[in-house]
PDB file with one MODEL, atoms N, CA, C and O in Angstrom:
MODEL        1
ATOM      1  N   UNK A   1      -8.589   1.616   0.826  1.00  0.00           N
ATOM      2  CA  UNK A   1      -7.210   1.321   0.509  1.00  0.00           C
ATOM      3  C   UNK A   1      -7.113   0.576  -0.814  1.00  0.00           C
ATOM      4  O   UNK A   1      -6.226   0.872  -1.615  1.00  0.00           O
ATOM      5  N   UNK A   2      -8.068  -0.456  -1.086  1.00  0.00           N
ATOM      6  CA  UNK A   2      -7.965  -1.227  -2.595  1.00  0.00           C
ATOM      7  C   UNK A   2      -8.254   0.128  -3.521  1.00  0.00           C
ATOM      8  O   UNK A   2      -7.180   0.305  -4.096  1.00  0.00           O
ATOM      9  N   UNK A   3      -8.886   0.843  -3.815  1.00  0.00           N
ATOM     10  CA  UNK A   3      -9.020   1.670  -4.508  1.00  0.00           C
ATOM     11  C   UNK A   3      -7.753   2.536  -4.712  1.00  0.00           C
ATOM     12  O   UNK A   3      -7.538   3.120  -5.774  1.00  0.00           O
ATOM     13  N   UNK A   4      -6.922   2.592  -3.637  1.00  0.00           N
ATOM     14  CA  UNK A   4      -5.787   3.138  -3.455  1.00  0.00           C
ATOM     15  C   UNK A   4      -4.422   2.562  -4.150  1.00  0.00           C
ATOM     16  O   UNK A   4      -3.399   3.198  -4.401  1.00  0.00           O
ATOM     17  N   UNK A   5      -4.637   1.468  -4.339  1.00  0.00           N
ATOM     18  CA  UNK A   5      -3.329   0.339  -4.605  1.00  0.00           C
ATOM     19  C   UNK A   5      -4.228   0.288  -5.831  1.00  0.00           C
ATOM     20  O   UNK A   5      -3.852   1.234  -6.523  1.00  0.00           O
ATOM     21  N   UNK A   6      -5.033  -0.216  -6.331  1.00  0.00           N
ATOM     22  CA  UNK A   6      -5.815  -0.195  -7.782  1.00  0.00           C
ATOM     23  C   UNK A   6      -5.430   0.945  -8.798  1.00  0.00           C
ATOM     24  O   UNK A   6      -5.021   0.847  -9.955  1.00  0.00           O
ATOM     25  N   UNK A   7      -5.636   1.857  -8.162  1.00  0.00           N
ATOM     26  CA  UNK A   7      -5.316   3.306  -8.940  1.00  0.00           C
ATOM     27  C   UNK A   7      -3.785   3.822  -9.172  1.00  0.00           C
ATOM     28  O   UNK A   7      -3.386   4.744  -9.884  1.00  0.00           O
ATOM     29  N   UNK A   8      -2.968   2.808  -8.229  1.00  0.00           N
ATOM     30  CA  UNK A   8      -1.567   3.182  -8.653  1.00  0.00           C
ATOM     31  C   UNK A   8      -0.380   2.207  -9.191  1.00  0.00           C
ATOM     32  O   UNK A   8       0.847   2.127  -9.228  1.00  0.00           O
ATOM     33  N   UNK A   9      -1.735   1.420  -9.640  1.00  0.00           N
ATOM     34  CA  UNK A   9      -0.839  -0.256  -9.638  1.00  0.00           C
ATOM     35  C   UNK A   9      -0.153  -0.355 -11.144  1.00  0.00           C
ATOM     36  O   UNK A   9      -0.556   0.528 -11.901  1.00  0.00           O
ATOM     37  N   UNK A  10       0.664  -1.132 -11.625  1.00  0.00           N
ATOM     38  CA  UNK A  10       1.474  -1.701 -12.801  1.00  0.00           C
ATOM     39  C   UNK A  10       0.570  -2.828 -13.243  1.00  0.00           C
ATOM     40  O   UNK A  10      -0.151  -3.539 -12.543  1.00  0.00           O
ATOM     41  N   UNK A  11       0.743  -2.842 -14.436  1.00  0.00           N
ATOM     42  CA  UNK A  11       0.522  -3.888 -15.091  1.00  0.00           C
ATOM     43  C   UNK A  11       0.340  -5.581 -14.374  1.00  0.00           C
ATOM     44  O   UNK A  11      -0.483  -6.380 -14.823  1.00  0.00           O
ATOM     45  N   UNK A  12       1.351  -5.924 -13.111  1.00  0.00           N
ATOM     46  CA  UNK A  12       1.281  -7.483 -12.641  1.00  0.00           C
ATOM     47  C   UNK A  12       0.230  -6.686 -11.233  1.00  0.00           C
ATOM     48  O   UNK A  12      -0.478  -7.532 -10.686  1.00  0.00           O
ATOM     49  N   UNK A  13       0.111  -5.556 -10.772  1.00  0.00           N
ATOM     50  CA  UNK A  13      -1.194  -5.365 -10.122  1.00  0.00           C
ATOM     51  C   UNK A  13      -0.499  -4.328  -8.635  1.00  0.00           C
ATOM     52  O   UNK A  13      -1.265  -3.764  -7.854  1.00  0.00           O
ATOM     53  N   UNK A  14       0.894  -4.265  -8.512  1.00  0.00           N
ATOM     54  CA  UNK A  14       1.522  -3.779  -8.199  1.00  0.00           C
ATOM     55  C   UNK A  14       2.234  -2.583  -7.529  1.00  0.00           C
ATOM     56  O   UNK A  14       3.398  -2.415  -7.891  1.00  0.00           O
ATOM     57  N   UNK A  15       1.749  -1.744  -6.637  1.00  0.00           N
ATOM     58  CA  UNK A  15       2.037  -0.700  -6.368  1.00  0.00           C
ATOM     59  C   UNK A  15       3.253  -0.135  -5.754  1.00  0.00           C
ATOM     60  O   UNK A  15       4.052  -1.033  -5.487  1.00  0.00           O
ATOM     61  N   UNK A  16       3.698   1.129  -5.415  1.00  0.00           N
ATOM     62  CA  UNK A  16       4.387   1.534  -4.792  1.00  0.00           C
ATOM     63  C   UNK A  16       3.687   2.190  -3.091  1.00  0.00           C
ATOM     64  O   UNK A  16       2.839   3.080  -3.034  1.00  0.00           O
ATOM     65  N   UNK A  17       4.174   1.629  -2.107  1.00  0.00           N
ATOM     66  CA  UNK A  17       3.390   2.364  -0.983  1.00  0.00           C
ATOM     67  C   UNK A  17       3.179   3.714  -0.729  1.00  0.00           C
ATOM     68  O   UNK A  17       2.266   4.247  -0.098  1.00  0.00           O
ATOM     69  N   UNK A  18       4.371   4.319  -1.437  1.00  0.00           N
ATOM     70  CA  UNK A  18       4.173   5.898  -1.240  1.00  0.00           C
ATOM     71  C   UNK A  18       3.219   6.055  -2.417  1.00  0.00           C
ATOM     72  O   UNK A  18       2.209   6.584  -1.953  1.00  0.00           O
ATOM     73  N   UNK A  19       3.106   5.901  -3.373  1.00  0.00           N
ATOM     74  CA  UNK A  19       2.473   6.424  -4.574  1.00  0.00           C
ATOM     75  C   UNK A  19       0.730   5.501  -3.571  1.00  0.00           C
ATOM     76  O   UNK A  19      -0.251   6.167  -3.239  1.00  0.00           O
ATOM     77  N   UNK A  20       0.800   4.688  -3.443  1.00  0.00           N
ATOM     78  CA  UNK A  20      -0.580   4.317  -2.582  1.00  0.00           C
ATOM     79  C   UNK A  20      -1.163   5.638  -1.328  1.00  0.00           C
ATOM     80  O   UNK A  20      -2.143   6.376  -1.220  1.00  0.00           O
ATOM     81  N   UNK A  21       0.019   5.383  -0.601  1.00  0.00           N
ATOM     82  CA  UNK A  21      -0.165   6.897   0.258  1.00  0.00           C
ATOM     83  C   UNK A  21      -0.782   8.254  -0.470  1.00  0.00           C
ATOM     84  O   UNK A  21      -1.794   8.939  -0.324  1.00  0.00           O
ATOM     85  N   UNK A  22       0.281   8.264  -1.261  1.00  0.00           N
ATOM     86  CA  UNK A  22      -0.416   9.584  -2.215  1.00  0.00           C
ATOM     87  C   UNK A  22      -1.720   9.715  -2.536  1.00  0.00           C
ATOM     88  O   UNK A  22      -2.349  10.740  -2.272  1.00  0.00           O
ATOM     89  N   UNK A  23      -2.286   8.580  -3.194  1.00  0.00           N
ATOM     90  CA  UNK A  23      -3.824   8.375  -3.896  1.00  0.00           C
ATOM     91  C   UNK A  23      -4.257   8.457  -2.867  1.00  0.00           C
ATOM     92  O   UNK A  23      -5.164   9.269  -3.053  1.00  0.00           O
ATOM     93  N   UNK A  24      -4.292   8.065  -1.324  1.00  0.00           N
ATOM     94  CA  UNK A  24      -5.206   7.782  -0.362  1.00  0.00           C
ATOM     95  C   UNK A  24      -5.199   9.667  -0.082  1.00  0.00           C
ATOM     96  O   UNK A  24      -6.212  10.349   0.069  1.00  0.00           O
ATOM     97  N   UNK A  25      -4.309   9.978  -0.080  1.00  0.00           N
ATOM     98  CA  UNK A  25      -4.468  11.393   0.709  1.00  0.00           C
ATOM     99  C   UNK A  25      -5.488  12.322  -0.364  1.00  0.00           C
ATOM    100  O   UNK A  25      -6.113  13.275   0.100  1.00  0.00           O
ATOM    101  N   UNK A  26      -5.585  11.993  -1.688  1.00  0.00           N
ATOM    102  CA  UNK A  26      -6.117  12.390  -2.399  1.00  0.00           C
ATOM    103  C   UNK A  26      -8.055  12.193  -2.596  1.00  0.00           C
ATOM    104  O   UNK A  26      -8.967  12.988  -2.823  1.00  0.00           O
ATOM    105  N   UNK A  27      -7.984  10.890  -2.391  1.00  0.00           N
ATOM    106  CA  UNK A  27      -9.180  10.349  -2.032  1.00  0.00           C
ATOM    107  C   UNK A  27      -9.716  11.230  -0.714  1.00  0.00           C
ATOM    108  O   UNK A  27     -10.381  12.264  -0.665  1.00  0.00           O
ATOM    109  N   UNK A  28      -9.155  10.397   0.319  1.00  0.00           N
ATOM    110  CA  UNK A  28      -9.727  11.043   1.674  1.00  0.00           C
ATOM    111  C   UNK A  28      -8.711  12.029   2.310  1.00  0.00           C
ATOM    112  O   UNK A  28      -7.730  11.455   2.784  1.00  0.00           O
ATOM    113  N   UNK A  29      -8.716  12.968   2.394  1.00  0.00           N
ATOM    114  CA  UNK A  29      -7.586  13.934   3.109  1.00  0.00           C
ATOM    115  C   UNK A  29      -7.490  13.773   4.420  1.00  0.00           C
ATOM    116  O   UNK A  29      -6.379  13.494   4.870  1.00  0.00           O
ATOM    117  N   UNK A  30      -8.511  13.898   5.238  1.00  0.00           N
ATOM    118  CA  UNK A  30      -8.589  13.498   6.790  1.00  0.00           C
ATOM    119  C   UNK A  30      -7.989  11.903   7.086  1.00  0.00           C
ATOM    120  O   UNK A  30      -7.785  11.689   8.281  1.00  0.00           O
ATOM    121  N   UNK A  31      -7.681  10.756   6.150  1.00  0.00           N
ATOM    122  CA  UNK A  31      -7.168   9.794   6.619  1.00  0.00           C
ATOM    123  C   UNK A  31      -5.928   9.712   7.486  1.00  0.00           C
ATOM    124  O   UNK A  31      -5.084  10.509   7.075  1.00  0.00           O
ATOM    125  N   UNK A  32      -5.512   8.998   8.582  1.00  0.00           N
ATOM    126  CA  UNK A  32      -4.317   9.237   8.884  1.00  0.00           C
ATOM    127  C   UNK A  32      -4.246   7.623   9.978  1.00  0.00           C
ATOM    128  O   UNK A  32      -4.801   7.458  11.065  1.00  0.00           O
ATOM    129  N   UNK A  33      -3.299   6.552   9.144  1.00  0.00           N
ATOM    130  CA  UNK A  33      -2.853   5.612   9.987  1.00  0.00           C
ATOM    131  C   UNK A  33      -3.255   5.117  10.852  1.00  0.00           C
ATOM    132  O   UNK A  33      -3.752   4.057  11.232  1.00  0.00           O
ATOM    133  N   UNK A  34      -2.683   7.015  11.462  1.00  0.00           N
ATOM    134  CA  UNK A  34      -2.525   6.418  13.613  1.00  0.00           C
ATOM    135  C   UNK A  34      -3.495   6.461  14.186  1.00  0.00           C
ATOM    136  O   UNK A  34      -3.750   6.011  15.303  1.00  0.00           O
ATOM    137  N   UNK A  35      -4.505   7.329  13.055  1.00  0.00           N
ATOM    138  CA  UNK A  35      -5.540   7.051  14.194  1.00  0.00           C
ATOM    139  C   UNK A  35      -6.526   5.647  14.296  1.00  0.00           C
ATOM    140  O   UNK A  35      -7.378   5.462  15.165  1.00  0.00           O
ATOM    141  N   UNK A  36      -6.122   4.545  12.980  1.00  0.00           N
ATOM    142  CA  UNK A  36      -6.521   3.402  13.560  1.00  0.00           C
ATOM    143  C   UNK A  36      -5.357   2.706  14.785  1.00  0.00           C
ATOM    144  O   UNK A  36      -5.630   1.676  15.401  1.00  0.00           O
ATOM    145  N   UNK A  37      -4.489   3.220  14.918  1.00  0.00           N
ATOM    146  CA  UNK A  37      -3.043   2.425  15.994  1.00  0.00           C
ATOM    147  C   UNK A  37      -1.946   2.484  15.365  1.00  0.00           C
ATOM    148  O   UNK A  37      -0.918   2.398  16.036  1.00  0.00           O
ATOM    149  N   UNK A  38      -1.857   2.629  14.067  1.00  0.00           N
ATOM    150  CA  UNK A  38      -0.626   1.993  12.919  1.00  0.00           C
ATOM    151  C   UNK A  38      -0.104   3.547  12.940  1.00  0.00           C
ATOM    152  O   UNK A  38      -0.697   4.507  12.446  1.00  0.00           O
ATOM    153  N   UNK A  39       1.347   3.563  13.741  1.00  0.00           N
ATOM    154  CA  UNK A  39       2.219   5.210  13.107  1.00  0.00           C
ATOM    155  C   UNK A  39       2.768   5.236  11.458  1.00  0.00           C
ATOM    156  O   UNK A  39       3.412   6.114  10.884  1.00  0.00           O
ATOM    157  N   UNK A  40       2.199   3.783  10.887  1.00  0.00           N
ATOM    158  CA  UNK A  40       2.969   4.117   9.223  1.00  0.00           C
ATOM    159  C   UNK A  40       1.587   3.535   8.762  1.00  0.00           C
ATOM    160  O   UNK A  40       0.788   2.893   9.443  1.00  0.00           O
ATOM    161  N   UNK A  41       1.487   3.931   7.369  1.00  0.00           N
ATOM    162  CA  UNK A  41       0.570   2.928   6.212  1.00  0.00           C
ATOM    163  C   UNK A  41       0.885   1.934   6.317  1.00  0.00           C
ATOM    164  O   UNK A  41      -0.046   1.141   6.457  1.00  0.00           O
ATOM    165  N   UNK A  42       2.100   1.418   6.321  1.00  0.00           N
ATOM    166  CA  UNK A  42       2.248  -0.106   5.786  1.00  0.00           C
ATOM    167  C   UNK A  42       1.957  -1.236   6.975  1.00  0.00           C
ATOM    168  O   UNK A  42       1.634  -2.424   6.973  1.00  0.00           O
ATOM    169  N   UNK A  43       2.254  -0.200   8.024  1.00  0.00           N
ATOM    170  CA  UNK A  43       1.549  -1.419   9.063  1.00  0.00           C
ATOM    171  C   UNK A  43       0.077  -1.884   9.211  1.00  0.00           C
ATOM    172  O   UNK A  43      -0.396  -2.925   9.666  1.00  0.00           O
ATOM    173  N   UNK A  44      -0.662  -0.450   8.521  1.00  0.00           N
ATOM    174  CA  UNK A  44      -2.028  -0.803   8.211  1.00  0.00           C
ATOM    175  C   UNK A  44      -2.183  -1.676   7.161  1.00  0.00           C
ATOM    176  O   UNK A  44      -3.107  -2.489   7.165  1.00  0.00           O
ATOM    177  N   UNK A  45      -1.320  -1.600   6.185  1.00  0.00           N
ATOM    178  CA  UNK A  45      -1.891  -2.718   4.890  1.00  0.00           C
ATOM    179  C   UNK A  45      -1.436  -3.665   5.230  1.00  0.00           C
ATOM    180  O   UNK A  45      -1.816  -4.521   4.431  1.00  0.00           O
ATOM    181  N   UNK A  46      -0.478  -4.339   6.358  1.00  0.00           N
ATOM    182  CA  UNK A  46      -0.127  -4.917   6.468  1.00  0.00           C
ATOM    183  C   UNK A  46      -1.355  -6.298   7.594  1.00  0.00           C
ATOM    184  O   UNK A  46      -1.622  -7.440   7.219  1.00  0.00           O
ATOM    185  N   UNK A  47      -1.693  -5.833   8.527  1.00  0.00           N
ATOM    186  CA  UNK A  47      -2.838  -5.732   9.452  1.00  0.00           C
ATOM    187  C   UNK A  47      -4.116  -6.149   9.294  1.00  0.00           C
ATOM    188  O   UNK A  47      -4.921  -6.753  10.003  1.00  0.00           O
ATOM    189  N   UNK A  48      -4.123  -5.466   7.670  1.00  0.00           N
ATOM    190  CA  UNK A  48      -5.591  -5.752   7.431  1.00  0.00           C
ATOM    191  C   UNK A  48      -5.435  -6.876   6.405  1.00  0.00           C
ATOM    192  O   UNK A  48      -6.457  -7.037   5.737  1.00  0.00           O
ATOM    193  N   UNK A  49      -4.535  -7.605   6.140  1.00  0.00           N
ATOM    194  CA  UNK A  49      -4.742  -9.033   5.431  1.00  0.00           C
ATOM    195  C   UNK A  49      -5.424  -9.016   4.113  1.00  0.00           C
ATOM    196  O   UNK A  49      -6.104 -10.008   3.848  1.00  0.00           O
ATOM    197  N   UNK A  50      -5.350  -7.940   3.138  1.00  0.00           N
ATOM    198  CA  UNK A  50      -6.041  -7.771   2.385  1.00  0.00           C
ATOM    199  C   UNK A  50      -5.065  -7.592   1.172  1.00  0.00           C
ATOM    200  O   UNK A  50      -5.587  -7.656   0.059  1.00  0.00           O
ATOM    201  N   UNK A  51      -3.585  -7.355   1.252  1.00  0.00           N
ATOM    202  CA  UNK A  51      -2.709  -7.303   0.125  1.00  0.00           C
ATOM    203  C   UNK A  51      -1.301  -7.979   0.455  1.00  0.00           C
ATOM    204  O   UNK A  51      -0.678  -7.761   1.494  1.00  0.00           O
ATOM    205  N   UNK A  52      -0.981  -8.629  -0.332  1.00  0.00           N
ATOM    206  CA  UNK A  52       0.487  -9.396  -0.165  1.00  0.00           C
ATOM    207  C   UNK A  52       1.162  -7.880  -0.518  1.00  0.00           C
ATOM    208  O   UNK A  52       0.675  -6.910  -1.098  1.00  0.00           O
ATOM    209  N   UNK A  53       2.756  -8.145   0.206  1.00  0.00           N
ATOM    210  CA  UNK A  53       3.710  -7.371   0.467  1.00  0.00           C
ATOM    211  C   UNK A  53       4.947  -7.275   0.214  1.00  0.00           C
ATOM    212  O   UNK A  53       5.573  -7.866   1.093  1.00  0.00           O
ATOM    213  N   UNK A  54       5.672  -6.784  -0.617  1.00  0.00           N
ATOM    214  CA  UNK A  54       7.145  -7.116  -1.288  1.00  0.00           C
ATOM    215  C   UNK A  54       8.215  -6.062  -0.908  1.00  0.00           C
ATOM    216  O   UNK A  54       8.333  -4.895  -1.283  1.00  0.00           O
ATOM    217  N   UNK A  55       8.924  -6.767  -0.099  1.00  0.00           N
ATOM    218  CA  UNK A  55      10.202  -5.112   0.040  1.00  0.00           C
ATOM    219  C   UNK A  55      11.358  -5.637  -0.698  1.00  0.00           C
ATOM    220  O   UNK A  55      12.058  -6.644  -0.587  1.00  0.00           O
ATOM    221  N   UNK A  56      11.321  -4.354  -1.697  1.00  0.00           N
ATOM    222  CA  UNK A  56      12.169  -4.787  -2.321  1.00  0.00           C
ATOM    223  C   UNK A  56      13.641  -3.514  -2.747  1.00  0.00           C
ATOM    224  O   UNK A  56      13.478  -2.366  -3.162  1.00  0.00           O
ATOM    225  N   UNK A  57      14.755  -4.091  -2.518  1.00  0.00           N
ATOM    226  CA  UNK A  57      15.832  -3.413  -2.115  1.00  0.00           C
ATOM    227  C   UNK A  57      16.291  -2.158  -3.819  1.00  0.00           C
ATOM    228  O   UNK A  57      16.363  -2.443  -5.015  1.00  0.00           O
ATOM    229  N   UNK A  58      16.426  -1.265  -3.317  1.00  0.00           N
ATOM    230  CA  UNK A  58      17.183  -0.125  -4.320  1.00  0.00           C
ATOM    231  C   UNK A  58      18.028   0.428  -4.694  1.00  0.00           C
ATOM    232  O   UNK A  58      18.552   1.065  -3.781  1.00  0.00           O
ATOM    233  N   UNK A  59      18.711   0.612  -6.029  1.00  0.00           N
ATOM    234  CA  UNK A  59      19.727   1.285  -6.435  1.00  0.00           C
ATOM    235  C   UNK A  59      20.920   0.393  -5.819  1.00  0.00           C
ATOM    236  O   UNK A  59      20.960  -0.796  -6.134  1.00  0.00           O
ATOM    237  N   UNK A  60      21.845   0.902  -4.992  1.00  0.00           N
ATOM    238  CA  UNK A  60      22.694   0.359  -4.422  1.00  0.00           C
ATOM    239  C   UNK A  60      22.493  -0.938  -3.416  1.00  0.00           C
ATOM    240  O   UNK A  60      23.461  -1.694  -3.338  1.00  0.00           O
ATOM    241  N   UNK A  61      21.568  -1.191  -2.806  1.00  0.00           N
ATOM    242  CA  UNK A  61      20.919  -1.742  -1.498  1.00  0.00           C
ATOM    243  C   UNK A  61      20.972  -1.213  -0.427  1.00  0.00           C
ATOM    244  O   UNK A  61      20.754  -1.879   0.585  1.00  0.00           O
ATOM    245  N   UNK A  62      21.246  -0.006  -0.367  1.00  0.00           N
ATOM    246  CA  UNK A  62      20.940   0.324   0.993  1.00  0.00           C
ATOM    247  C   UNK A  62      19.622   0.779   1.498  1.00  0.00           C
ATOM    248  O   UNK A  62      19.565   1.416   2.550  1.00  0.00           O
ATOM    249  N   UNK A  63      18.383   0.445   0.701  1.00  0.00           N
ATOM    250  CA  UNK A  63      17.441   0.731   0.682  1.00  0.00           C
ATOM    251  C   UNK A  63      16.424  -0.014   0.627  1.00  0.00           C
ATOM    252  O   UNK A  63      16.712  -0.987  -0.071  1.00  0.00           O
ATOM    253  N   UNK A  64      15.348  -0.071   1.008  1.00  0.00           N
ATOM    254  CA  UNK A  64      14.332  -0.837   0.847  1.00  0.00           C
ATOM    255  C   UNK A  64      12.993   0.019   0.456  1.00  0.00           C
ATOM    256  O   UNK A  64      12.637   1.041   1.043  1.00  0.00           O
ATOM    257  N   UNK A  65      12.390  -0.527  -0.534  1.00  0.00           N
ATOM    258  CA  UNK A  65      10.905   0.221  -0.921  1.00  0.00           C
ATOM    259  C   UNK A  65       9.926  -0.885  -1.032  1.00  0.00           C
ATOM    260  O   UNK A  65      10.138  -1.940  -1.630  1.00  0.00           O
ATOM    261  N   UNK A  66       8.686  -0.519  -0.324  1.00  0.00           N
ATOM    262  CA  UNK A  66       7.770  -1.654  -0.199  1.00  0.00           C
ATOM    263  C   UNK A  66       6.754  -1.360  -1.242  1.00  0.00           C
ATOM    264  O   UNK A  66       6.483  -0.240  -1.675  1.00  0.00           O
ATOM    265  N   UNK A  67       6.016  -2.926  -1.733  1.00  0.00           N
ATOM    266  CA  UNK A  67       5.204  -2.754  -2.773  1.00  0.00           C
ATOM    267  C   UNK A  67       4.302  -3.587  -2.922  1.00  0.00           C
ATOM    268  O   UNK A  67       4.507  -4.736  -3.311  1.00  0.00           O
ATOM    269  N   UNK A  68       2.368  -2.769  -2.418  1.00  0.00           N
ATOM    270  CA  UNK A  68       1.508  -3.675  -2.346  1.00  0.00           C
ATOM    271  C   UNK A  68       0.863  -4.405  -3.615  1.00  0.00           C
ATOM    272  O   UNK A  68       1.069  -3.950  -4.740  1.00  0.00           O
ATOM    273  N   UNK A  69       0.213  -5.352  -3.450  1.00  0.00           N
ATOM    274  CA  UNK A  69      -0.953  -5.880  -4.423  1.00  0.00           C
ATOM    275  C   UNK A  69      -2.087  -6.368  -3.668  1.00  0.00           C
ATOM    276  O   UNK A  69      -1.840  -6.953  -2.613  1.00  0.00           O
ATOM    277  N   UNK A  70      -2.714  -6.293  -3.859  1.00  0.00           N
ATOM    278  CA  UNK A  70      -4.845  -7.191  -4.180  1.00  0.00           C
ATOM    279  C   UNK A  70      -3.933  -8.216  -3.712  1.00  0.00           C
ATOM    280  O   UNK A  70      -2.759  -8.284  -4.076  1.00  0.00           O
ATOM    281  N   UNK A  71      -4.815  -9.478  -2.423  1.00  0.00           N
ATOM    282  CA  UNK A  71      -4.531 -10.846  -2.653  1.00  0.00           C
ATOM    283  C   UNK A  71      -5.427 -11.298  -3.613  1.00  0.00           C
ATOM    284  O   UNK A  71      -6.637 -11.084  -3.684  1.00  0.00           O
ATOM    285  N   UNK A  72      -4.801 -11.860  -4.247  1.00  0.00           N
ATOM    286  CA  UNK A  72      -5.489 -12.937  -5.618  1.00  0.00           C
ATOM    287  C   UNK A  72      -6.978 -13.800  -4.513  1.00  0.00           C
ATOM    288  O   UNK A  72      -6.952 -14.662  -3.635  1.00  0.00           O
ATOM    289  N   UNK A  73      -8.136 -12.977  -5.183  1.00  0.00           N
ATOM    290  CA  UNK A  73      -9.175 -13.934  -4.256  1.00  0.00           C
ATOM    291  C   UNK A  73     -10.250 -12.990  -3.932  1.00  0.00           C
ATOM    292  O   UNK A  73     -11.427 -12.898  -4.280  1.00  0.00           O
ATOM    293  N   UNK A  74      -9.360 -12.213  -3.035  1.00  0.00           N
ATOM    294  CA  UNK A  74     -10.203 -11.418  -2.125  1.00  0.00           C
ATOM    295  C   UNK A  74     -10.922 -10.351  -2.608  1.00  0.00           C
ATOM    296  O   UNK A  74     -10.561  -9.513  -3.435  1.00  0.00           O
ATOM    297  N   UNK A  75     -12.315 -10.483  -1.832  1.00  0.00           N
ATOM    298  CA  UNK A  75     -13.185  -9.916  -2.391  1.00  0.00           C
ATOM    299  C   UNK A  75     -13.389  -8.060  -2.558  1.00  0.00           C
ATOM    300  O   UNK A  75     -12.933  -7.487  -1.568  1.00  0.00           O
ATOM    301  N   UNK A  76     -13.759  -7.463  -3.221  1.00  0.00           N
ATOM    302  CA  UNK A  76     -13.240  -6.041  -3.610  1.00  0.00           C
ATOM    303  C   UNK A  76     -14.573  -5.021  -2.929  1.00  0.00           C
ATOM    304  O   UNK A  76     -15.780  -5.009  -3.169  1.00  0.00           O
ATOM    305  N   UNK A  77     -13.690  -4.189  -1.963  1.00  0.00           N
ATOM    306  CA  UNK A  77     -14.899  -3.552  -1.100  1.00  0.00           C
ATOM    307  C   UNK A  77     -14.397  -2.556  -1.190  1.00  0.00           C
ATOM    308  O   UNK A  77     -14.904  -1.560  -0.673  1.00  0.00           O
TER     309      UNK A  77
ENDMDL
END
């Protein structure tokens, strides 16, 4: 997953979860969530304590788009 958020990140380190999704499906094709328990990605990045998490609202607000980063620290596997 760091390789995943690394490869799609902005400049402050930054990703979009779908554009993370994307790279992962690209990387590994057979990956899929649920089969660790999680029916979405983000509950997996969320879970595994390995990236802070920003939802942040769109266009009008009726929307929300979430957006991972690296925690500042943690070690890169």
């Amino acid at each position: 997953m760091r390789d995943a958020v690394e490869a799609s990140s902005d400049d402050a380190g930054w990703s979009f979860l779908g554009m993370v999704g994307n790279s992962i499906a690209k990387q590994a094709p057979d990956f899929d969530s649920r089969n660790d328990g999680y029916p979405k990605l983000s509950g997996l990045i969320a879970a595994s304590g390995l990236f802070e998490i920003e939802k942040r609202k769109t266009g009008d607000g009726s929307t929300t788009s979430i957006y991972v980063r690296s925690k500042s620290g943690a070690s890169k596997s």
